[in-house]
N, C-alpha and C positions, 0 to 999 in steps of 0.2 A: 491419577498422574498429577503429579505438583512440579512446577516449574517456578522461575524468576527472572525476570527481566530489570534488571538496571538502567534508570538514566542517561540515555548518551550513549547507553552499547549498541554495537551492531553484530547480531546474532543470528548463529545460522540453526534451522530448523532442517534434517536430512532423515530420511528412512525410506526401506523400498516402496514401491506401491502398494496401495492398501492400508499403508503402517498405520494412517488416519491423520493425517499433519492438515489437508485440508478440512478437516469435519473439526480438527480443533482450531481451526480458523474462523470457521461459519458459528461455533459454539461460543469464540471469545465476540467477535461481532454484532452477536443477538440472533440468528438464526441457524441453528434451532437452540430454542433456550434447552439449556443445559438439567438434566432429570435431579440431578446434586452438585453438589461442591460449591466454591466460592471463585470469583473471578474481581482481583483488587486491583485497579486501574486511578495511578495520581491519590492514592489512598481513600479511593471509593468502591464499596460495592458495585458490581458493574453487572452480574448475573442476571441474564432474562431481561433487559430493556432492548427496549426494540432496534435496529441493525440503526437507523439514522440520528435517535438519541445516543447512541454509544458515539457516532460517528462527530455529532457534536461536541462531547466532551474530549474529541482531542482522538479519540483510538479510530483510525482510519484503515482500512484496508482496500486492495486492490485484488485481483481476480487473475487466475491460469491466462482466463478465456477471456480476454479483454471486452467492455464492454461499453460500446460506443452509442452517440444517437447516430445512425448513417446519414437521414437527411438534415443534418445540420451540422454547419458550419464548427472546423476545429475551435475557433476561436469560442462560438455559442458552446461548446461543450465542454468548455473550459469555465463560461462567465453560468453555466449552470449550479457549477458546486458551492460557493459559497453560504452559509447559514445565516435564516433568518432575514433575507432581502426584502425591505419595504415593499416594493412589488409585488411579493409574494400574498401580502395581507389583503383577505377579502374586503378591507371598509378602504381601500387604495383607490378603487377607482369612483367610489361614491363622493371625495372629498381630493377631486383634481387641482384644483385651484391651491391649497394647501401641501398636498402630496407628493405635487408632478414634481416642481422643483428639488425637494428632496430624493425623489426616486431617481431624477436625471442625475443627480450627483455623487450621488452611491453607484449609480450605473457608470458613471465614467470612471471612480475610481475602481469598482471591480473589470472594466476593460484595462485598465492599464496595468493591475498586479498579474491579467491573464496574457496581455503580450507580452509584459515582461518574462513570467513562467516560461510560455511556447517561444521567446527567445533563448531563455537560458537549455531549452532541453534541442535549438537546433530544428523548432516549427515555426519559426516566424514567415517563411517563404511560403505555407502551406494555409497558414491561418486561414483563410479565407477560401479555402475550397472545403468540399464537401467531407466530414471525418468518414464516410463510407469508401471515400478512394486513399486512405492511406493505407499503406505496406502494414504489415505484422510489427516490425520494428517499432514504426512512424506510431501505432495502436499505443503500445506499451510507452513510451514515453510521454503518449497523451494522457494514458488513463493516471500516471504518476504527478504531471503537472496537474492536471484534475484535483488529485491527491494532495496536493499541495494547498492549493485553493483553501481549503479547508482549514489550514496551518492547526496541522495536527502535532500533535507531542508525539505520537507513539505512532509506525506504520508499517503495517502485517501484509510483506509482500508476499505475495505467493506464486513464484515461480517466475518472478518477470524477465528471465534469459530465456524461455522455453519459445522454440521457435524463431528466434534471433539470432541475424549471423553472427560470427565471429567479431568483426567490426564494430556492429554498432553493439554487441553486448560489451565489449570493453569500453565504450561511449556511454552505456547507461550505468556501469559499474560505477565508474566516473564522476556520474551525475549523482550517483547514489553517496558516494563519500562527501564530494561537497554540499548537498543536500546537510547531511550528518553533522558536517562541521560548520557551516554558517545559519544554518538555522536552531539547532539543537535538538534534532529528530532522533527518537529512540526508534531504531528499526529491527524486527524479525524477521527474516526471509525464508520461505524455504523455497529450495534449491538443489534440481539433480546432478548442475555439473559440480564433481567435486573440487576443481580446480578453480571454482570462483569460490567455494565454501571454502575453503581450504588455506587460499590467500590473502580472502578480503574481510574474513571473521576473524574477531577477538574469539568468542567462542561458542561451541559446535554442540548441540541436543538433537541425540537421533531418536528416533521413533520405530516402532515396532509391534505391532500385533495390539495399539491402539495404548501401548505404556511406554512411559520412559525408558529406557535400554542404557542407554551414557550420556555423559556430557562433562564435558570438558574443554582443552584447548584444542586447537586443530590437529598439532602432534601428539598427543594424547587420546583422542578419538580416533585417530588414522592407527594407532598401533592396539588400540582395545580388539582384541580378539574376538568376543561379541559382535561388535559392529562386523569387523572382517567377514565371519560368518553370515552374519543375518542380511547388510547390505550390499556389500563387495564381493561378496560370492566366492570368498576363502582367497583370492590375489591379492 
């Protein structure tokens, strides 16, 4: 299956269950490396590096099944994702006198790009309690600011309306478009309601028995026959 993703598009990925949309999610992200083909990301080989080296260079993805630390704080779980934090290095706490200062100032400024995020997604009221007690909702907009954190080029959501009411899935649509346009995030979504794929995509690649099927614009994949049959169920 060969696909293409452009710069700055926001693209919907749609096929029934099984079609395999998430296994070539888990294959573009580094698990599981891929048995062949090639995967070109910012015009680099990207095939088979491991899921947080991919996640470095910019290709970020987010999960069905949201994935939170429960005992720790929204805000901690937001100032976790950034790459490469001083803190993080084993010789950090051998050379305090030297380090602390730096690590406290890097540590402030990734607090403030994480209440900004959990401002912007509508958690700043929450930051501070446990992410084990947010909504399904309250999940998904964390795991996206998270996401953020990271200031990734390209970001392979996978399915973040699923389980979301009404309300707040047209709140995180929302966040998704401005996301798109102020930062310049290339996004892939896949997505079972057709009515967010439908309205909020440039353009649509269904999936099917683990190949490509169609792709096109939204009224063009809504009238392919193909599709009709294999995901619409001939209505």
């Amino acid at each position: 299956m060969s696909m293409e993703i452009h710069p700055g598009e926001l693209v919907g990925l749609i096929g029934p269950n099984g079609a395999g949309k998430t296994t070539f999610f888990n294959v573009i992200a580094g698990d599981p490396k891929p048995d062949e083909g090639v995967i070109v990301f910012d015009g680099e080989e990207v095939q088979g590096l491991a899921p947080y080296k991919t996640a470095r260079k910019g290709l970020v993805r987010t999960f069905q099944l949201t994935r939170t630390l429960a005992r720790m704080t929204v805000l901690e779980n937001a100032m976790l994702a950034p790459k490469g934090q001083l803190g993080e290095h084993v010789w950090a706490p051998f050379v305090p006198f030297i380090a602390r200062p730096r690590i406290q100032r890097e540590e402030a400024s990734i607090r403030d790009k994480a209440e900004e995020l959990l401002a912007f997604f509508d958690l700043e009221h929450v930051m501070h309690d446990y992410a084990g007690a947010l909504s399904g909702g309250q999940r998904k907009l964390l795991e996206l600011a998270r996401a953020l954190m990271l200031e990734p080029k390209m970001l392979l959501l996978d399915e973040p309306m699923a389980g979301v009411n009404p309300s707040l899935a047209k709140r995180l649509m929302e966040r998704i478009h401005e996301v798109r346009e102020a930062m310049g995030v290339t996004i892939l979504l896949i997505e079972h309601d057709m009515e967010t794929v439908m309205t909020h995509c440039e353009r649509v690649i269904v999936m099917a028995q683990g190949k490509k099927l169609a792709e096109g614009s939204p009224e063009e994949v809504r009238e392919d026959e193909r599709v009709i049959d294999a995901y619409l169920g001939g209505s």
